[in-house]
N, C-alpha and C positions, 0 to 999 in steps of 0.2 A: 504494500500500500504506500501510495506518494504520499504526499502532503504539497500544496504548494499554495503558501501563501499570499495573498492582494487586499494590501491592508490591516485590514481585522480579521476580512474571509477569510476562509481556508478551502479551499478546493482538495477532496481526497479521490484520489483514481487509483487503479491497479494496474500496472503498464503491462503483469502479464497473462491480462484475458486476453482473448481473438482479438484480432483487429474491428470487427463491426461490432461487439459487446463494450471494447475502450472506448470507440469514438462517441458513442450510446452513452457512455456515462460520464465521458467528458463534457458533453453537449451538455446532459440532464444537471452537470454541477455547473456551470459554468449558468445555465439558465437560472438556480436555483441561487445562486451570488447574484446576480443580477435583480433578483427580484427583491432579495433582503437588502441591496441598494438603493431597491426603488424605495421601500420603506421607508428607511431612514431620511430618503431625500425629503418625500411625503413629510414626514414625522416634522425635521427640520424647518422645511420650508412653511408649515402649517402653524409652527408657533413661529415662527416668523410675523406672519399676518397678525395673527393675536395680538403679537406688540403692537404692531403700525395699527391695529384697527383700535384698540384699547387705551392708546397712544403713550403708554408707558411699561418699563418692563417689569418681570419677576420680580415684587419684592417693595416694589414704590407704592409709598403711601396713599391711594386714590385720593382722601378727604384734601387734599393739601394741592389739588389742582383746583382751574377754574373750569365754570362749563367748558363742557369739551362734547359738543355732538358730535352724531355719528350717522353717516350714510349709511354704514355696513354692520349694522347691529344696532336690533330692536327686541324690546322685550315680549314675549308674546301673550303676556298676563297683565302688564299695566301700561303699554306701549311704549314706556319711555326710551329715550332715544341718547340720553346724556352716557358717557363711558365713565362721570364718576360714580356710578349708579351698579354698573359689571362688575364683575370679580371672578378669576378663575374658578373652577371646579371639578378639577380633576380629567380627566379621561371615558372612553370608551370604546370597546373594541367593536370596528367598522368594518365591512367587505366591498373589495373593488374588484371586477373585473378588469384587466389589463391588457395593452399585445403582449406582454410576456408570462401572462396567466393568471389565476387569482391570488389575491391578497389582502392581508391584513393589517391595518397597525391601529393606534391609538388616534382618537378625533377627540380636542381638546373639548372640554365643555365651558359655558360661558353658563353666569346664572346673575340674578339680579336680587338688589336687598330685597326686592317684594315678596322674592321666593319662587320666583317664575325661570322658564329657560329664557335664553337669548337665543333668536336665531342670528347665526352671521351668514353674510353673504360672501364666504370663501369664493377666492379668485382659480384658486386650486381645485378645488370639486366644489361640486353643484351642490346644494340642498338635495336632500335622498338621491342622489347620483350612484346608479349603481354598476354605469360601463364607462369607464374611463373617456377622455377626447382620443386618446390616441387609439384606441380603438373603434372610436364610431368614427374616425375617419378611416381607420384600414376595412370598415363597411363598404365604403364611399369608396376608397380605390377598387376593393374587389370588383365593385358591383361598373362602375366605369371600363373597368378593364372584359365585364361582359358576363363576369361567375351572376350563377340563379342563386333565390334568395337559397336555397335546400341547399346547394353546392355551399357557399359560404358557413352555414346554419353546419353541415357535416365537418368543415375543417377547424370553426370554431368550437364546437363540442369537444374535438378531439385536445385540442389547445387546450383548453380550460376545465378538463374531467367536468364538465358537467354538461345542463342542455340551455341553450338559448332558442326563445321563440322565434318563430318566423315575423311575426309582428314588432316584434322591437325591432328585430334587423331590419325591418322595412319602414317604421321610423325614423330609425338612425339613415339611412338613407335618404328619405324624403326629407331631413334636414341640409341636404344641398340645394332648397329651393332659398335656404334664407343666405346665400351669396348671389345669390341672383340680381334680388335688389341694389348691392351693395355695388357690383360688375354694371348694372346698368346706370347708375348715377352718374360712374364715374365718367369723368371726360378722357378722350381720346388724347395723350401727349404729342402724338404726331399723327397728324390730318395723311391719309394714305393717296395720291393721287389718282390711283386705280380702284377700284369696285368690281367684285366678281356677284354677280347675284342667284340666287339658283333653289329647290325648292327638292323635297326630298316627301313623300307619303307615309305617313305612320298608320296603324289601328289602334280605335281609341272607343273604350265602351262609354255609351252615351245613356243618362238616365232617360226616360219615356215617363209617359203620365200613366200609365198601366201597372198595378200590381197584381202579385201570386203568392199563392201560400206554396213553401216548399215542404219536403218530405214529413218536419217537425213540427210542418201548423204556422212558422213565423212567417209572417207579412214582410215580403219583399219585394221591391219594386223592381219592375222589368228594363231589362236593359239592352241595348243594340248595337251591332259593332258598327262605326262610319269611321269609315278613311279618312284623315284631313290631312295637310300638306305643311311642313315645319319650314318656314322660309328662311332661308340665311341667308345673310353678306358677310364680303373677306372681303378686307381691304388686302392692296397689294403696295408694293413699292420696289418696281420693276428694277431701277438700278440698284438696289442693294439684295434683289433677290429674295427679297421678304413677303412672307402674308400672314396674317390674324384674321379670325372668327372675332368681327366686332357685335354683331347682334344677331339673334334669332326670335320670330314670335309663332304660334302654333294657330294657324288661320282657320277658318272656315274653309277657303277654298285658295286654287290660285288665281284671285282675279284682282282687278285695278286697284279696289277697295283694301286689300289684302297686301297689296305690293305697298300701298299708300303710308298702311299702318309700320310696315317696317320701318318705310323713309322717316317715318316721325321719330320713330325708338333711335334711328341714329341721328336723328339731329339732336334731339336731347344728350348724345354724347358728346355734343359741339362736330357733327359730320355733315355738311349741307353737301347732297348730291350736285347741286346747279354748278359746286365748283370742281368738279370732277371734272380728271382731263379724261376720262374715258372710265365706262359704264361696260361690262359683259355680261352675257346673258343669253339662255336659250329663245327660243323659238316662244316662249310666252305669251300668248295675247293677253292679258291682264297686266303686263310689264311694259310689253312694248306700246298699248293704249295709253299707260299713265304717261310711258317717256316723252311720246307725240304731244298731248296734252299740253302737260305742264313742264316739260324738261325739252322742249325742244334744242335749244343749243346745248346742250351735254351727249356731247359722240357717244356712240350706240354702236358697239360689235357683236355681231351675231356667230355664237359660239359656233366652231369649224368641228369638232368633236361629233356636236347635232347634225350638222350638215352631213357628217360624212353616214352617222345613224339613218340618217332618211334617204342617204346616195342607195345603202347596202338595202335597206326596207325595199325601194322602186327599183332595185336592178333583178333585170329578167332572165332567169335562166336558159341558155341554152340545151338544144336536145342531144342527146346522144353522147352526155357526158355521165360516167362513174361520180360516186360523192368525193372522189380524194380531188379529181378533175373538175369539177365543179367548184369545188373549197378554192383553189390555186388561182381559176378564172377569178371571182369572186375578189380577192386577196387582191391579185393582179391590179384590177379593175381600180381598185379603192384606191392603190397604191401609185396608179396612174392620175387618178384626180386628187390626193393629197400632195403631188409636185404642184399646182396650182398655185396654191400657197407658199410653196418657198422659194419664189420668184423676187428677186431684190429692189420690186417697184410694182405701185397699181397698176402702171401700164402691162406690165410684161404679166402681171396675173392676168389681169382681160385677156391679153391675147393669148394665153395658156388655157382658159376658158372656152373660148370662142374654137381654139383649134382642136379640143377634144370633143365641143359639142357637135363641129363639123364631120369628127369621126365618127361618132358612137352616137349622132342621131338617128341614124335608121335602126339599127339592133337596139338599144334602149332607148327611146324616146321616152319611158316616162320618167327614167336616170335622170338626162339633158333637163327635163322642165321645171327638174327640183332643183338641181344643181342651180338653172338660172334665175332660178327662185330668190328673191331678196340677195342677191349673187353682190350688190353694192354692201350691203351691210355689213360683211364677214371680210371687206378690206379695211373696214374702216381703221384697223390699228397700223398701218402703213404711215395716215399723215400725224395719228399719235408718236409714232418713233420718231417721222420730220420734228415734230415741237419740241419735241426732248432736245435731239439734237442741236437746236438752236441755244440750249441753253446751255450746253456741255454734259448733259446728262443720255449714257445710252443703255438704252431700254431692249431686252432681249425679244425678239418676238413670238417665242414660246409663252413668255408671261404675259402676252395679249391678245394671242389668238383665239386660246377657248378656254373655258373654266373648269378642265381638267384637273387643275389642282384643287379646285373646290367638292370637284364630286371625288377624287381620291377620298378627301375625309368623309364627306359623306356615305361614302359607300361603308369605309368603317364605320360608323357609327349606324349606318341600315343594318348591317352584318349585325351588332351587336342588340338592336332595336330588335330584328327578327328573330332572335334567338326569345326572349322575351314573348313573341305570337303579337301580343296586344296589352296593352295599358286599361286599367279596369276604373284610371280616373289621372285628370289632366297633371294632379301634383307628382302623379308617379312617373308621368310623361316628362313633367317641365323638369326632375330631380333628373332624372337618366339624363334629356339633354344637357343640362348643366353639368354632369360627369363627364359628358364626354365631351363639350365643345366647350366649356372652361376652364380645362383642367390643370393649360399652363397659363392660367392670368393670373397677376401677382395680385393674388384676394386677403386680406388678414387673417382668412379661414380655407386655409388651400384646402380643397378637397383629398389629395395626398397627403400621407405622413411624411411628407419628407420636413416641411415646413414645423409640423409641430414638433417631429425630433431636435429642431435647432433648438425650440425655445425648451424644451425639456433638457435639453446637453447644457444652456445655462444656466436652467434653475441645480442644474445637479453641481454647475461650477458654484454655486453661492452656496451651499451646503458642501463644499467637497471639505473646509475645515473638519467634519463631522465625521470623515473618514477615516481621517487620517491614524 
């Protein structure tokens, strides 16, 4: 048997079991110092607060101060609120669930001359708190990263020898809606000159005015699944090769009205689309009506990604081809009207146009009609790279041509949404979006633990005297 000491711990292993039996109990000691660190931190950091809230230490005379209220402690028997009025009283043994499993230490007691408790408002734990922060955010990561609530529910059981309901974890999850607010307040530090826009379908159960009794006899109202359309914008900023998910709102439909309500959510973050040097976006009538509308001098690119979705939709298969030969035609084809695009001028695109419609009008003509379809719109990022260049700024044309990078994320976060089937109400909807489409904005409440581990590694520096 080892012994190897850190600190006051003591870590004991036996270096000669098997090698997966050592690593087993290295881990299980090493977890098990860690968590009697957390304690002490806890413990520490706990009278701590007591001081600062109390506003004097162990031992000082309370009658020999003057008023001294208190935000953070109220009596709950005769209200009062002054801290010459508190006085310690001793302890009680509390449980916490933790990410490194459960625990116990002592939770100071607070009491008053009336005779009553004090409750305080620890900064540390909550009032009857009984799953740590750093745990209802590794909720919040799991469930972002895609795990069901049972998958979560089965790994923390195992973590914790015990059981956690599916209801709390779902909770603690749906507690990612209250960064939402905080992300949309806030203002934009830098205005994006690019805007990607684009629109992604959820299912989402809708209450109805009909109820039913189920199996038990309880009155339950009927419910119905509708499709609705989660609309986002990413701003871009073409020269330095950057994009952000600035806003999303969860619409009725994709139409004007829908598109309209986005542009408001981002001007509230100081983001006026009218100053955009260039706007992308599919094939949306409800997008492209508002643009006409009310945005007419803000350039309008019609996604080339869409373009090429509706080349492949309208092209006509020849006969007498096998599926491997088909597939290649098919390939070919696309891969011929995607040079179109990488012509180093509107002009030479038109005439890259014009000379494949002269080809491939007779065997695909309904190809040619889409292609020539809105055919102006999907250059428009040509004289956006001209205006860059005037200013010394160049703008790649991959970042303008289609909103490819938009729907990359999106597509993750569908992937993740359909795993899910459907949302049984909007807060569970708006939580999962905000895992997954805010997850690197710098919020005071990251939805990841990485952020809370920072401020938990300094409370453990302000108690590490306690270590030693």
């Amino acid at each position: 048997m080892t012994i190897i000491p850190i600190g006051k711990q003591r870590i004991q292993i036996n270096l000669s079991e098997p090698e997966e039996s050592y690593f087993q109990e290295l881990f299980e000691g090493l977890k098990g110092m860690f968590r009697e660190i957390l304690v002490q931190s806890i413990e520490t950091i706990l009278e701590m607060e007591v001081d600062r809230y109390l506003k004097r230490k162990r031992y000082r005379r309370r009658k020999k101060m003057v008023e001294q209220p208190s935000d953070r402690m109220t009596c709950n028997r005769c209200g009062s609120w002054d801290v010459r009025n508190f006085r310690r009283n001793g302890h009680y043994r509390r449980g916490l669930s933790t990410n490194w499993g459960y625990i116990e230490f002592n939770m100071p007691q607070i009491e008053c001359v009336c005779g009553g408790g004090v409750r305080v408002a620890y900064r540390t734990i909550r009032h009857r708190q009984r799953i740590w922060n750093d745990l209802e955010a590794h909720f919040r990561s799991e469930s972002g990263y895609g795990m069901s609530l049972r998958e979560i529910k089965a790994k923390m059981d195992v973590e914790l020898q015990g059981s956690l309901g599916l209801r709390t974890i779902n909770d603690r999850i749906h507690c990612a809606n209250e960064l939402l607010p905080i992300w949309e307040r806030g203002l934009v530090k830098e205005v994006p000159p690019v805007m990607r826009l684009d629109g992604i379908w959820v299912k989402l159960m809708i209450a109805t005015e009909n109820y039913q009794y189920d199996a038990m006899g309880r009155k339950r109202v009927v419910k119905t699944r509708k499709t609705l359309p989660v609309l986002v914008a990413q701003g871009v900023w073409p020269a330095e090769g950057r994009q952000e998910i600035l806003a999303w709102i969860i619409a009725e439909a994709e139409d004007k009205d829908s598109w309209e309500d986005l542009i408001f959510r981002l001007r509230d973050k100081g983001i006026r689309l009218e100053e955009m040097k260039l706007v992308i976006g599919d094939g949306s009538s409800g997008l492209a009506s508002l643009l006409q509308q009310q945005y007419p001098s803000v350039p309008f690119q019609r996604c080339v990604f869409h373009k090429f979705q509706n080349l492949w939709r309208d092209l006509v298969e020849p006969e007498g081809m096998d599926r491997a030969q088909l597939r290649q035609f098919k390939r070919d084809l696309i891969n011929e009207a995607a040079e179109i695009w990488q012509a180093d001028h509107a002009r030479n695109a038109w005439r890259k146009m014009q000379d494949f419609s002269v080809k491939w009008e007779a065997e695909q003509p309904k190809m040619v009609a889409t292609l020539q379809r809105d055919f102006d719109l999907t250059l428009t990022f040509y004289a956006a790279i001209e205006k860059a260049a005037q200013v010394g700024q160049s703008w790649p044309p991959e970042q303008l041509r289609t909103i490819s990078h938009l729907e990359r994320d999106n597509r993750r976060v569908r992937k993740r949404l359909r795993n899910a089937v459907l949302y049984h109400s909007r807060q569970g909807l708006s939580a999962a979006l905000c895992l997954n489409y805010a997850r690197g904005f710098a919020l005071p409440n990251d939805p990841l633990p990485g952020r809370w581990h920072n401020a938990f590694e300094r409370q453990i520096a302000e108690a590490a005297y306690f270590l030693i």
